[in-house]
C-alpha positions in Angstrom: 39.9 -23.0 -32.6 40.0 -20.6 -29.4 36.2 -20.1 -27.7 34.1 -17.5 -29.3 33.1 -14.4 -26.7 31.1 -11.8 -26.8 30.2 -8.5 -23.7 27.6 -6.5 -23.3 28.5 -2.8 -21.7 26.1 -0.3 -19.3 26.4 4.0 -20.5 28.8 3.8 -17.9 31.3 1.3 -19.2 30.6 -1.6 -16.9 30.6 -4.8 -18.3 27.6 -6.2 -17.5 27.1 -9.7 -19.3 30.0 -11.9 -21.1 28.9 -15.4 -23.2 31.5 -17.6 -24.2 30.9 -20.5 -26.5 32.7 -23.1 -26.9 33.6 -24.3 -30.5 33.9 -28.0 -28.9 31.2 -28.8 -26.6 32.6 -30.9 -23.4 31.0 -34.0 -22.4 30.9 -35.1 -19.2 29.9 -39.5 -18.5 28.7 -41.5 -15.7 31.2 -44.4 -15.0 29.8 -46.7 -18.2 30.4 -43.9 -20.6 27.0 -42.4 -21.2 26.9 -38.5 -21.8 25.1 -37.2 -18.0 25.8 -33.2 -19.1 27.0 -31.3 -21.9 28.7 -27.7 -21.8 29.0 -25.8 -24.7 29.5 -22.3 -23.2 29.4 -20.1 -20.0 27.7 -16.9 -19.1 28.2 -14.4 -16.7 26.0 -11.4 -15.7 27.3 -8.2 -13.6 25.3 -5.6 -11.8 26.9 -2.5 -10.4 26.0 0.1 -8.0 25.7 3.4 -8.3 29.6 4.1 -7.4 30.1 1.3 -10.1 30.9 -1.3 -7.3 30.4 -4.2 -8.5 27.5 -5.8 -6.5 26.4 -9.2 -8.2 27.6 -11.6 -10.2 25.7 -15.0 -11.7 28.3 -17.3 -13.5 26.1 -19.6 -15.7 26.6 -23.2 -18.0 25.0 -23.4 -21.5 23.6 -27.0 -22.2 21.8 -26.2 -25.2 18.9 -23.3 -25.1 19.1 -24.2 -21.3 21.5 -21.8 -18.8 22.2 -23.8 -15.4 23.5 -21.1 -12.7 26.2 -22.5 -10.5 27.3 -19.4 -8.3 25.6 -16.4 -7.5 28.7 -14.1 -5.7 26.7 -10.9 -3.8 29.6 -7.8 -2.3 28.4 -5.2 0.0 30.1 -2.0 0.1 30.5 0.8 2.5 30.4 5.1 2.3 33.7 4.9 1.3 34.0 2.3 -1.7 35.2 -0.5 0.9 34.5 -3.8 0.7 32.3 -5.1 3.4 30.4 -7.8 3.1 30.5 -10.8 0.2 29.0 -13.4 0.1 29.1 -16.8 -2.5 26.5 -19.0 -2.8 26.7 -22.4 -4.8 22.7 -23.6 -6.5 21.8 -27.1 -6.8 22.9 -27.8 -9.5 26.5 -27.0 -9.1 26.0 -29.4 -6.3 24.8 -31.7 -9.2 27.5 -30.7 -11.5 30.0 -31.5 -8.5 29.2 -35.1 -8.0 29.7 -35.3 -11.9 32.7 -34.1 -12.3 33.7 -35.6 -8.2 35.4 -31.9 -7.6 34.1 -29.0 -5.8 32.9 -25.6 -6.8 33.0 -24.0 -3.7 31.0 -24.1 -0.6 28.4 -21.4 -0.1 29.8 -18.6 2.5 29.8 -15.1 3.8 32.8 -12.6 4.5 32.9 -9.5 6.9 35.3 -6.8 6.0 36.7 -4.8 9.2 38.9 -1.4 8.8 40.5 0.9 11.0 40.4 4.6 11.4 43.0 4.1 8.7 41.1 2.5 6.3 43.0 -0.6 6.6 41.8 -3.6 6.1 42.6 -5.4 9.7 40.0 -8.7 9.5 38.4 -10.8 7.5 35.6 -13.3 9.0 34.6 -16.0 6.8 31.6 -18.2 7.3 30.3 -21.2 6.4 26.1 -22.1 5.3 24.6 -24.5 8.4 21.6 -24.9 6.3 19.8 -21.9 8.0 22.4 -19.3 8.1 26.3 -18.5 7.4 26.9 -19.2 11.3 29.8 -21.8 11.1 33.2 -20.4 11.5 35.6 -21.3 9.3 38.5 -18.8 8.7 39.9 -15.3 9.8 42.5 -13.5 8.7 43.9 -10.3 10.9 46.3 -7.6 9.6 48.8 -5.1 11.6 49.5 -2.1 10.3 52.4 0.4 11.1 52.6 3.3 9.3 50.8 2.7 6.8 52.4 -1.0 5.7 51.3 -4.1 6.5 54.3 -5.6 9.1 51.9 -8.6 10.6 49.3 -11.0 8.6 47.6 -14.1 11.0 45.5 -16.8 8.8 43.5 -19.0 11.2 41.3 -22.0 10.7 38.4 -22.8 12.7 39.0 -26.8 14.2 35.8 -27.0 16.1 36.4 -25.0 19.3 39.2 -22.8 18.9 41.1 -21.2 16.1 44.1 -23.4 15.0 46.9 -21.0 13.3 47.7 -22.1 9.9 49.9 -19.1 8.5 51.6 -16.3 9.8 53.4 -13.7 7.8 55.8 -10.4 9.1 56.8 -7.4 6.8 59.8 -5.3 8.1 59.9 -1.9 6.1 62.2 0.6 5.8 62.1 3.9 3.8 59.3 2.4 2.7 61.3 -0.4 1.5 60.1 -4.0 2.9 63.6 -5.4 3.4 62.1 -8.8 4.9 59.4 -10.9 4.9 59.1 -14.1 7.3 56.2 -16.5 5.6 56.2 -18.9 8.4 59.4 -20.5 9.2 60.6 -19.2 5.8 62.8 -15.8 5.6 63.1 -13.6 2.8 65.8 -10.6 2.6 65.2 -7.7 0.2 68.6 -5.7 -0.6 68.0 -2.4 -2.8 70.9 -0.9 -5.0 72.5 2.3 -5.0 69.2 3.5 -7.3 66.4 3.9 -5.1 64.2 3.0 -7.4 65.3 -0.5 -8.1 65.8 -3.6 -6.9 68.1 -5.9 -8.6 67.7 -9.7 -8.5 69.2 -13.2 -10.2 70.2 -16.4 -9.7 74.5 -15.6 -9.6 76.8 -16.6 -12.3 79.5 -17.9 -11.3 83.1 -16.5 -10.0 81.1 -13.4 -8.6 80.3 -11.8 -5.5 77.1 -12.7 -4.0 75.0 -13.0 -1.2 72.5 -15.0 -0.2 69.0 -13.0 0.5 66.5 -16.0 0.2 66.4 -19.1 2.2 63.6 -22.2 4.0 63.8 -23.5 6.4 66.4 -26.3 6.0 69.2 -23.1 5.0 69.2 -24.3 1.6 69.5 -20.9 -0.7 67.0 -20.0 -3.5 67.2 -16.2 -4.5 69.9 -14.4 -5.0 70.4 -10.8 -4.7 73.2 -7.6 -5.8 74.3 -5.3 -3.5 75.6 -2.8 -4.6 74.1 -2.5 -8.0 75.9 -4.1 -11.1 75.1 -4.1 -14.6 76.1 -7.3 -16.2 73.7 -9.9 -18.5 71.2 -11.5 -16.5 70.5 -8.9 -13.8 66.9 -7.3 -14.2 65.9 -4.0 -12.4 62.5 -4.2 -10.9 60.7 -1.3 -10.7 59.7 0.1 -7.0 57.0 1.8 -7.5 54.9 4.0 -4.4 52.4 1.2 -4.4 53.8 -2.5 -4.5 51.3 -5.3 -5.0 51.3 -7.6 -1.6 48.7 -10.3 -2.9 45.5 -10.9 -4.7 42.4 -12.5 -2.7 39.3 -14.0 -3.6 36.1 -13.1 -1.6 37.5 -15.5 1.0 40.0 -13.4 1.6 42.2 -16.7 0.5 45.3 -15.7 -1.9 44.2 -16.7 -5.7 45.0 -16.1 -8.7 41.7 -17.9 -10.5 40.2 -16.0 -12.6 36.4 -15.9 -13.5 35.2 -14.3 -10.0 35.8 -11.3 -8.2 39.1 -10.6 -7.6 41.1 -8.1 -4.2 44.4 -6.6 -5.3 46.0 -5.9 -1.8 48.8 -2.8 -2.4 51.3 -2.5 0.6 49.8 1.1 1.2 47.0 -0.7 2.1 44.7 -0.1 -0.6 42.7 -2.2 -2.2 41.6 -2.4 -6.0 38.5 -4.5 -6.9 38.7 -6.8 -10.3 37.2 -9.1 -12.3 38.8 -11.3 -14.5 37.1 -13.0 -16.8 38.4 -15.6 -19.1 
């Protein structure tokens, strides 16, 4: 039997608290099988700002009459409905609940939003708690912009002096069109039909003509795509709309697609839609 859920809604339509129980309680035991913690539900409580931002959120555990919080996620935002500041922070007990369950929750941190005269977002500075402050470094991310799409992404970790490169990702565009994307050492070609406003993609059947648009870095082919257009079973047309969806982030700025927090969907016109998804 699936969980039992309920919401609770602000005049303005904001959710702004969400209980799920659960109609099996999980049990969680020490290593000679007695019951250490119990969860029969989780709670989460929202608070917005006066543009309807979404400003806080405290994810709970129900254990009975008893609510445990385990991450308290705070966003700062700017004039113009930007994202500039968030921050997640992780109680002691979910540093409890963590040796329980011998996983992680997350670590507390802080993340600093930077934007051009654009309005793209071209950083993201993400640090770590040192017990005092969020003064550790620990990733960065930095975005090029030309013409409005995103042609350069740089993902860096922090490896105690210097920033260490860990992914690197180029877009080339045309007509607005990205017709590549290099993730690394991995290439990707994108080849539109005679429709502008489709792209058609499958894996080829055989005795047809083909080519080969998607390959890593050994050669070995994985995509296939039609040039020009041909409609025959198994060839989908994917819509290409003005806006594309690049990724979706978590707070971190790290690509997710978790639900249950706050949620970044990055459009390749460089704007950015806040969610959260809970489930």
């Amino acid at each position: 039997m699936a969980p039992v859920t309920s919401y609770k809604y602000d005049t303005q339509g904001n959710m702004i608290e969400l209980v799920t129980m659960y109609t099996t309680p999980i049990n969680y035991l020490d290593s000679i099988g007695n019951i250490t913690y119990t969860i029969d539900g989780a709670k989460f409580i929202l608070g917005y700002d006066v543009a309807n931002n979404p400003i806080n959120m405290y994810i709970f555990y129900t254990n009975g009459a008893t609510l445990d919080t385990t991450h308290k996620f705070t966003l700062t935002w700017n004039a113009n409905n930007q994202l500039i500041e968030s921050t997640q922070f992780k109680t002691n007990f979910s540093d409890w609940f963590d040796s329980i369950i011998g996983g992680t929750l997350g670590e507390n941190s802080n993340s600093y939003y930077s934007y051009n005269a654009l309005n793209e977002n071209i950083l993201i500075e993400n640090f770590e708690w040192d017990g005092i402050s969020y003064s550790i470094p620990k990733r960065k991310t930095e975005n090029t912009y030309q013409l409005g799409k995103p042609v350069l992404e740089v993902n860096y970790n922090y490896n105690i002096t210097y920033w260490d490169t860990s992914t690197v990702v180029y877009n080339t565009w045309v007509n607005g069109n990205k017709i590549m994307e290099i993730f690394n050492t991995d290439t990707t070609f994108f080849n539109y039909n005679s429709i502008p406003s489709s792209i058609t993609a499958t894996y080829f059947p055989e005795n047809s003509n083909q080519i080969i648009d998607s390959y890593d870095n050994q050669g070995n082919a994985s995509f296939y795509y039609y040039s020009p257009f041909i409609n025959s079973t198994g060839i989908s047309d994917i819509s290409n709309n003005k806006n594309k969806l690049v990724k979706i982030t978590d707070l971190l700025g790290r690509e997710t697609k978790q639900t249950n927090q706050p949620l970044f969907y990055i459009y390749d016109d460089g704007t950015v839609e806040k969610r959260i998804v809970i489930e």
